[in-house]
C-alpha positions as CSV (number, residue, x, y, z in Angstrom):
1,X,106.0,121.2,92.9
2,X,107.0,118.6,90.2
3,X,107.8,119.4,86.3
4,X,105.7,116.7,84.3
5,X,107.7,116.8,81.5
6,X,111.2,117.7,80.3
7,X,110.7,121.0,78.7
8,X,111.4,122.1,75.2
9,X,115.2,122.0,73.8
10,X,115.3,125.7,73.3
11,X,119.2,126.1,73.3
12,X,118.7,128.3,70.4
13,X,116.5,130.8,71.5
14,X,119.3,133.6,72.1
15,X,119.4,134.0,68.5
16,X,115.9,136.1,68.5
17,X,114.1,135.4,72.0
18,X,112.2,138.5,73.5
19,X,114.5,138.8,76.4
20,X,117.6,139.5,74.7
21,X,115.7,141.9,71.8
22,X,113.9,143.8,74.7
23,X,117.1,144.0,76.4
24,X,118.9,145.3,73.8
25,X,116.5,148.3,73.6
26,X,115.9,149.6,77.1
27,X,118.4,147.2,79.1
28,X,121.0,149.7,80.1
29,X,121.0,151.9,83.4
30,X,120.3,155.2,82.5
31,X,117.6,154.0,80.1
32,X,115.8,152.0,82.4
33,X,115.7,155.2,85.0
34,X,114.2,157.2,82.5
35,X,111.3,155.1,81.9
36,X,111.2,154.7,85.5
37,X,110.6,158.4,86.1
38,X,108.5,158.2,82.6
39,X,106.2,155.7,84.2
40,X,106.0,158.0,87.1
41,X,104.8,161.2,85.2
42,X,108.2,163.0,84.3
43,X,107.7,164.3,80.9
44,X,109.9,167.3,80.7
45,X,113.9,167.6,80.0
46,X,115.0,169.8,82.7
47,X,112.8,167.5,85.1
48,X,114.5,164.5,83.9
49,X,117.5,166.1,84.4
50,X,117.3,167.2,87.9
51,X,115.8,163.9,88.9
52,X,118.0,161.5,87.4
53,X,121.6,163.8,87.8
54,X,122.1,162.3,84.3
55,X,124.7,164.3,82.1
56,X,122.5,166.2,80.1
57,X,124.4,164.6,76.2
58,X,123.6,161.7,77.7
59,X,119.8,162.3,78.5
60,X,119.2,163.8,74.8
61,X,121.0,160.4,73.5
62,X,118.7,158.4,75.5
63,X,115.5,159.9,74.6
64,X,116.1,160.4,71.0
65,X,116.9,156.7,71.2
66,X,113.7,155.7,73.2
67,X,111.6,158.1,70.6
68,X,113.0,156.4,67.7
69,X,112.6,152.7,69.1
70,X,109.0,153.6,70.0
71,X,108.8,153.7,73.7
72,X,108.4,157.9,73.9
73,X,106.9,160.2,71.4
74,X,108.3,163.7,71.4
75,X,105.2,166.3,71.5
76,X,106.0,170.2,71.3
77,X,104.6,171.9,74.6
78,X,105.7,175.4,73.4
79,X,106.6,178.0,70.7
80,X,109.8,180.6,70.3
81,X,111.6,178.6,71.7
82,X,110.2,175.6,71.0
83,X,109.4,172.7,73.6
84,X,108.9,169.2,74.3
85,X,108.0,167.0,76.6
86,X,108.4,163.1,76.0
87,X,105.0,161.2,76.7
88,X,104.9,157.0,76.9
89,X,103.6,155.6,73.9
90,X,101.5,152.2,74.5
91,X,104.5,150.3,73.9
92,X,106.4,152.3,77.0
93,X,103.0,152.4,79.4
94,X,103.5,148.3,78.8
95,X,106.6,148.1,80.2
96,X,105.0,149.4,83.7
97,X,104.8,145.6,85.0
98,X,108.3,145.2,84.0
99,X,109.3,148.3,85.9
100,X,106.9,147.4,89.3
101,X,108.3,144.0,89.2
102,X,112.0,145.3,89.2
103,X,111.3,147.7,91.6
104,X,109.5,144.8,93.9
105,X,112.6,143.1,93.7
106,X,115.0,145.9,94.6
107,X,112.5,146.5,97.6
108,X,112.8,143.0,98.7
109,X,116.7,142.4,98.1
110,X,117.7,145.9,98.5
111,X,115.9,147.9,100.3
112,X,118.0,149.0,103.8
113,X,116.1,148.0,107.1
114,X,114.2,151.4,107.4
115,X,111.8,150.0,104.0
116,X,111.5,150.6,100.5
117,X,112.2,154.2,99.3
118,X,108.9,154.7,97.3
119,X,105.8,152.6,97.1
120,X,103.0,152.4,95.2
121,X,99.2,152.7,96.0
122,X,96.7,150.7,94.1
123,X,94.0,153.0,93.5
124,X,91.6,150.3,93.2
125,X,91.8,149.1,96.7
126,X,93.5,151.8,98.4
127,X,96.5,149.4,99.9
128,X,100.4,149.5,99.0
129,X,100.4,147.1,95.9
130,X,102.3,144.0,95.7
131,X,103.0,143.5,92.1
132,X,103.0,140.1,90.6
133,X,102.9,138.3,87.6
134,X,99.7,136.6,86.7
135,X,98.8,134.5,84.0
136,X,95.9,136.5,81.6
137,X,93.9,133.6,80.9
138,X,93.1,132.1,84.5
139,X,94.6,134.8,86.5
140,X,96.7,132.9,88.8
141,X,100.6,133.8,89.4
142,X,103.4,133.0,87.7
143,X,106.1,131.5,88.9
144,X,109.6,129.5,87.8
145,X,108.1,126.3,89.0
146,X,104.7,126.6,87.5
147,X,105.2,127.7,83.8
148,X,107.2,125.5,81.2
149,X,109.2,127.4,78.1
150,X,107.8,125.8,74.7
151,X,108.5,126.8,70.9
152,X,106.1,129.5,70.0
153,X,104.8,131.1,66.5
154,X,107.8,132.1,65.3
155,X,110.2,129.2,66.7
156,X,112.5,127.7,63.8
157,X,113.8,124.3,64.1
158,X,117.5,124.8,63.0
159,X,117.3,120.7,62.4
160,X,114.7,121.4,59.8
161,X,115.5,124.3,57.7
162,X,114.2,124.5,54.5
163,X,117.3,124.2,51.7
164,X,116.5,127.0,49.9
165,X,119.3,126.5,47.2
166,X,117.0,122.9,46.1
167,X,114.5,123.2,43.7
168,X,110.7,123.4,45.4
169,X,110.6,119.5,44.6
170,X,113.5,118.7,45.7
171,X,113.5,120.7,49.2
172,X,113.3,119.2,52.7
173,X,111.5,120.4,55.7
C-alpha cells in the first residue's frame, strides 16, 4: 500500500504522547502481569501471589500504585481481620485490548512449537479469538500501513508558542 502524503512532523510528541504517559504507569513487568491476571479474574492478594511468584513487598507496592493511578480500586471483602480484594476500574477493564493484543503477539513470536499457553474463547461466536485492532468508526483493521499519525486536540506547535512575557497586544501565535 502507498502513503499519500508525508505525515505530520511530530518529532516532539515524546514530550506528552499517550505512549510514553501510559507507559510510564503500567509499563514495567511485574505490573503488566498483574493486570494480566486482573483481566483474567484474580482479585485477591494471596491469589496474586501464588500465581505471579512475585515477592510479596513487591506485589503490595504494585497494587497500591495501580489503586492510586486508577487502574484497581481496593474494596474490603472481610472484617476482623480486615480484607480486600482489588477489582479493575473502567480505566483497567480498557486496557483488556492492550493486554489480548500483547498476548497475540507473544503467541505469534513466542509461543514454542506445541502452541500458545492460554487462549481465549470469544463468547460471542464460540471460536478461539484472534484479537485485532479495528478502527471504531468503520470497523476495519488497523494497521502500520493504513493509519497516518497527525496533531491532535491537545498538539502544541513549539514554533508557535504564545510569548507569554508580551503584553496581550503585543503577543504572537
Amino acid at each position: 500500500m502507498k502513503r499519500s502524503r508525508r505525515p505530520a512532523d511530530l518529532a516532539h510528541r515524546f514530550q506528552g504522547d499517550s505512549v510514553g504517559r501510559t507507559l510510564a504507569l503500567i509499563g514495567d513487568h511485574w505490573t503488566l502481569m498483574i493486570l494480566r491476571e486482573a483481566l483474567f479474574g484474580v482479585r485477591r492478594y494471596g491469589q496474586l501471589a501464588r500465581n505471579l511468584g512475585i515477592p510479596r513487598p513487591t506485589l503490595s507496592v504494585r497494587l497500591r500504585s495501580m489503586v492510586d493511578s486508577g487502574l484497581l480500586e481496593r474494596v474490603r471483602y472481610a472484617r476482623d481481620p480486615d480484607r480486600y480484594e482489588y477489582h479493575l476500574t473502567e480505566a483497567g477493564r480498557d486496557l483488556f485490548g492492550a493486554a489480548a493484543v500483547l498476548m497475540r503477539w507473544g503467541d505469534k513470536y513466542l509461543a514454542g512449537p506445541e502452541g500458545p499457553p492460554i487462549v481465549l474463547r470469544h463468547h460471542d461466536c464460540g471460536q478461539i479469538a484472534d484479537p485485532t485492532v479495528i478502527c471504531g468508526r468503520c470497523g476495519n483493521e488497523i494497521t502500520p500501513y493504513n493509519v497516518t499519525p497527525e496533531p491532535g486536540p491537545a498538539f502544541r506547535d513549539t514554533d508557535a508558542q504564545v510569548d507569554r512575557s508580551a503584553s496581550p497586544t503585543q503577543r504572537t501565535t
